[in-house]
C-alpha positions as CSV (number, residue, x, y, z in Angstrom):
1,X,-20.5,-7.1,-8.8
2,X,-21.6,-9.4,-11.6
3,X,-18.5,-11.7,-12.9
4,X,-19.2,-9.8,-15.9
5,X,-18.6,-6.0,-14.9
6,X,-14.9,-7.1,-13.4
7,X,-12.8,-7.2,-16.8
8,X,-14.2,-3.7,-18.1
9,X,-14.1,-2.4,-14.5
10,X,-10.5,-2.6,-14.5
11,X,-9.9,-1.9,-18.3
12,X,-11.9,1.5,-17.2
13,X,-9.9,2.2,-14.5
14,X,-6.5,1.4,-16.4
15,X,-7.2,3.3,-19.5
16,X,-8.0,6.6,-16.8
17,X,-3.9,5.6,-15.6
18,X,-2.2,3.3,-17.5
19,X,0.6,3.4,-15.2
20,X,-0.4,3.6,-11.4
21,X,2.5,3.8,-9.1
22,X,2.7,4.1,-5.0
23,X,2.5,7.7,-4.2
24,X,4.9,6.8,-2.0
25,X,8.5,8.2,-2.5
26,X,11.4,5.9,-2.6
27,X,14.6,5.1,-5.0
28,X,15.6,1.9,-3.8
29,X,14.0,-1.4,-2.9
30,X,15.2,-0.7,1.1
31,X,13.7,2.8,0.7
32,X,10.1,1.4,-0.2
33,X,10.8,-1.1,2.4
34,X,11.3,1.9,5.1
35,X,8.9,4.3,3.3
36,X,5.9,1.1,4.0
37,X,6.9,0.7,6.9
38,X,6.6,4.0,8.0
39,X,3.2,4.5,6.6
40,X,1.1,2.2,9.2
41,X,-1.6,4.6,10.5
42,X,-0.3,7.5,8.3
43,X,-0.7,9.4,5.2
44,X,1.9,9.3,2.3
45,X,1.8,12.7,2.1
46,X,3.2,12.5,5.9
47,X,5.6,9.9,5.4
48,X,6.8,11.4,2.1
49,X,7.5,14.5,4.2
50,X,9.8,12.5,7.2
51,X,11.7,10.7,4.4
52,X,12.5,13.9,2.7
53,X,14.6,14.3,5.5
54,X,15.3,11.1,6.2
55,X,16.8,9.8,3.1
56,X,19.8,12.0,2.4
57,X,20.9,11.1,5.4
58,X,20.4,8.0,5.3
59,X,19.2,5.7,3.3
60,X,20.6,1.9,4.0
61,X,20.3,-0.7,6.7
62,X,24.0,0.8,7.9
63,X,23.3,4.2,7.7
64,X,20.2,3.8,9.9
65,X,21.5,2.0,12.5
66,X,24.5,4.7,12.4
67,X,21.9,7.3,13.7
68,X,20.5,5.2,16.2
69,X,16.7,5.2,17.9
70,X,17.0,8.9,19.3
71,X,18.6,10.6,16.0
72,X,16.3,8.5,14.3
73,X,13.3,9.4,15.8
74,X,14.3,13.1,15.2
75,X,13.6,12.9,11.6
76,X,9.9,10.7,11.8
77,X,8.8,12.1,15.3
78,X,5.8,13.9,12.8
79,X,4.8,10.2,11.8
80,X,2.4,8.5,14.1
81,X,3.8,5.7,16.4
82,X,6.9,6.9,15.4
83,X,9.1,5.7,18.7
84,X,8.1,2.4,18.0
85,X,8.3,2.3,13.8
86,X,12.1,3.4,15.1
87,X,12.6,0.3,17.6
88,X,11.1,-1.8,14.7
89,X,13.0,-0.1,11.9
90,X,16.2,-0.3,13.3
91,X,15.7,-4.1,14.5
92,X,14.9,-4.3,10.4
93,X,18.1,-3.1,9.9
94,X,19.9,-5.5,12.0
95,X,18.3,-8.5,10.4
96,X,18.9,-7.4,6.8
97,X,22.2,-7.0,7.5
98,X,22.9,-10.3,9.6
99,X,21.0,-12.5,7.4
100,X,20.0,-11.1,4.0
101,X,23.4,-9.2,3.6
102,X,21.9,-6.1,3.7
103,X,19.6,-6.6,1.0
104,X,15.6,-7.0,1.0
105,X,14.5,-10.7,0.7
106,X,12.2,-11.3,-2.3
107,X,10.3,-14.2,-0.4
108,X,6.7,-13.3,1.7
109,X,8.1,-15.7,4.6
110,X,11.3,-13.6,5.3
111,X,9.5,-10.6,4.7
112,X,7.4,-11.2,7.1
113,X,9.5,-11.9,9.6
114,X,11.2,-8.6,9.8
115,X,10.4,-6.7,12.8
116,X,7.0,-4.3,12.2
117,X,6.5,-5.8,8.4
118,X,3.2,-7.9,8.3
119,X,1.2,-9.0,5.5
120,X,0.2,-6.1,4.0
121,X,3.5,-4.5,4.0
122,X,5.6,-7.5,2.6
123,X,2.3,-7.2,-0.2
124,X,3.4,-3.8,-1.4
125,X,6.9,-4.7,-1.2
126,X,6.4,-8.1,-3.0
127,X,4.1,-5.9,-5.6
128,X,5.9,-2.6,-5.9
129,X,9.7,-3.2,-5.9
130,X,9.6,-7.1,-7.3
131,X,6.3,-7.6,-9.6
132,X,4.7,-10.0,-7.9
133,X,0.9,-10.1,-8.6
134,X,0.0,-9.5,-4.4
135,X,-2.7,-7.9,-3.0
136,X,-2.1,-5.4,-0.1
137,X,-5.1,-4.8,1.2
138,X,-5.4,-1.5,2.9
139,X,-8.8,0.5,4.4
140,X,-9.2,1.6,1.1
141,X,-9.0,-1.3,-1.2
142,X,-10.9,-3.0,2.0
143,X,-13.6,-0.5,1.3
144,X,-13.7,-0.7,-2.0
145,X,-14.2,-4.3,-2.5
146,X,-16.8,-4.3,-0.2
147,X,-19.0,-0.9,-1.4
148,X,-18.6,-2.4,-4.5
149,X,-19.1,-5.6,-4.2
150,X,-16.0,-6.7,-6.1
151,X,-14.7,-8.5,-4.0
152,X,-16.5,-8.9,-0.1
153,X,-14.9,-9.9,3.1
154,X,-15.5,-9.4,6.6
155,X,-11.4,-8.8,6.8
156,X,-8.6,-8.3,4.6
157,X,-7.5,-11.6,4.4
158,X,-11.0,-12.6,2.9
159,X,-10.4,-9.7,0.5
160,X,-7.1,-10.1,-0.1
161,X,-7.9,-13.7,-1.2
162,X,-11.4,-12.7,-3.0
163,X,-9.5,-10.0,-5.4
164,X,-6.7,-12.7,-5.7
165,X,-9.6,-15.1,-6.8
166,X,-11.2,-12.5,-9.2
167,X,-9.3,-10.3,-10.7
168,X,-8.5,-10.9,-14.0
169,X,-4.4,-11.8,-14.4
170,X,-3.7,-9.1,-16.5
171,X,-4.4,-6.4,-14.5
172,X,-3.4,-8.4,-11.4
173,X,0.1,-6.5,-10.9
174,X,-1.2,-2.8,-11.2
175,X,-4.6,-3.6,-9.2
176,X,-4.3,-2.8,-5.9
177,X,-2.9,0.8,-7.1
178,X,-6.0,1.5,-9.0
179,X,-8.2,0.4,-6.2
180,X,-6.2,2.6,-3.6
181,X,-6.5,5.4,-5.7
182,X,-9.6,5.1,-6.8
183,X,-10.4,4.8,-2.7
184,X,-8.0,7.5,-1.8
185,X,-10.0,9.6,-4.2
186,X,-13.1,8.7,-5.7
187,X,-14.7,6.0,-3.5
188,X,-14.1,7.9,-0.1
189,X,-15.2,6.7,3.3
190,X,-17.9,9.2,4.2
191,X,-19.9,9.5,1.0
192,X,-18.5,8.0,-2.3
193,X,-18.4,10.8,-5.1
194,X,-20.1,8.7,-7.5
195,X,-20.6,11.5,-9.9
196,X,-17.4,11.6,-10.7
197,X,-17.4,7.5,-11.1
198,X,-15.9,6.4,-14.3
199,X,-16.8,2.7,-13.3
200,X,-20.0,3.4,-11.1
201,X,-21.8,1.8,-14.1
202,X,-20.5,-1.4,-12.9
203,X,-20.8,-1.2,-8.9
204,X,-23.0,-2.5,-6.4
205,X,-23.4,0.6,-4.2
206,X,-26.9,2.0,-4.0
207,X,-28.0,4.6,-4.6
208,X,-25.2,6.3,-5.9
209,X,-24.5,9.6,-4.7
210,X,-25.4,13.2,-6.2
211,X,-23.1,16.3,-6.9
212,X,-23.3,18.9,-4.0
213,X,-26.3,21.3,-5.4
């Protein structure tokens, strides 16, 4: 994608949402926290529907380690991996409450260091809950960048750090939700639906695909 396609690429995609959001659902900060890390190798429509259940029963670092792994696993056993999201969830717990008082930590390094939270994850919490202009770089923003050729990479480090590099700063905080979205929906994995493009003007892929006849 030419340097200069990116700025009306994005102003396309905002004026289509304005407001892009996760689509995942949450009320607090240790919510989203849960909610992401629940969603590794799952939908948000899955996750969304274990949380449901989840959440008004409990919804802190406390209240989770009150139900303990096998209660725990009772209400995400439809979530892939869930046995181990559990182990790692409830170790979470133990760490927010023994050295961040309970409260999510605002910084990538801590973050990072919670049990079953990696890059990615602390991206979306870093992004979604505090701001930050991060780049969580899931298969669809991974796939997007490259089909596009917004912003290639051969992993999503490299992608992270080429959308980082050239995305203009004002539409750096709501990016990676357009680009998931426009993934989730538009740009799909097995055959783009580039008829229904509003920014295939300014993509890469070739040749762009046809409505079903």
């Amino acid at each position: 994608m030419r340097a200069s396609d990116i700025e009306p690429f994005f102003a396309t995609l905002k004026a289509a949402n304005p407001e892009p959001n996760t689509e995942l659902e949450y009320t607090s900060v240790f919510e989203l926290l849960t909610a992401v890390l629940l969603s590794a190798q799952a939908t948000d429509v899955g996750v969304n529907k274990a949380t449901r259940r989840l959440f008004p029963v409990a919804n802190t670092p406390q209240k989770i380690l009150a139900l303990g792994h096998d209660r725990l696993c009772e209400y995400i056993k439809t979530i892939g991996l869930y046995r181990s999201k559990a182990k790692h969830l409830l170790e979470t717990c133990r760490i927010l409450l023994e050295q961040h008082g309970g409260q999510v930590p605002r910084t990538r390094e801590a973050l990072e260091a919670l049990p079953g939270v990696g890059r990615k994850t602390a991206n979306v919490v870093l992004n979604v809950a505090f701001g930050e202009p991060t780049m969580a770089v899931d298969t669809h923003i991974f796939r997007v960048s490259n089909r596009t050729g917004l912003a290639p990479g051969k992993n999503p480090l490299q992608v992270e750090l080429a959308l980082l590099r050239r995305v203009p700063p004002a539409y750096l905080v709501d990016a990676h939700h357009w680009l998931i979205l426009h993934g989730r929906y538009v740009c799909v994995a097995r055959k783009p639906l580039c008829w229904k493009c509003h920014v295939a003007r300014y993509c890469d892929f070739t040749p762009k695909t046809l409505p079903p006849t």
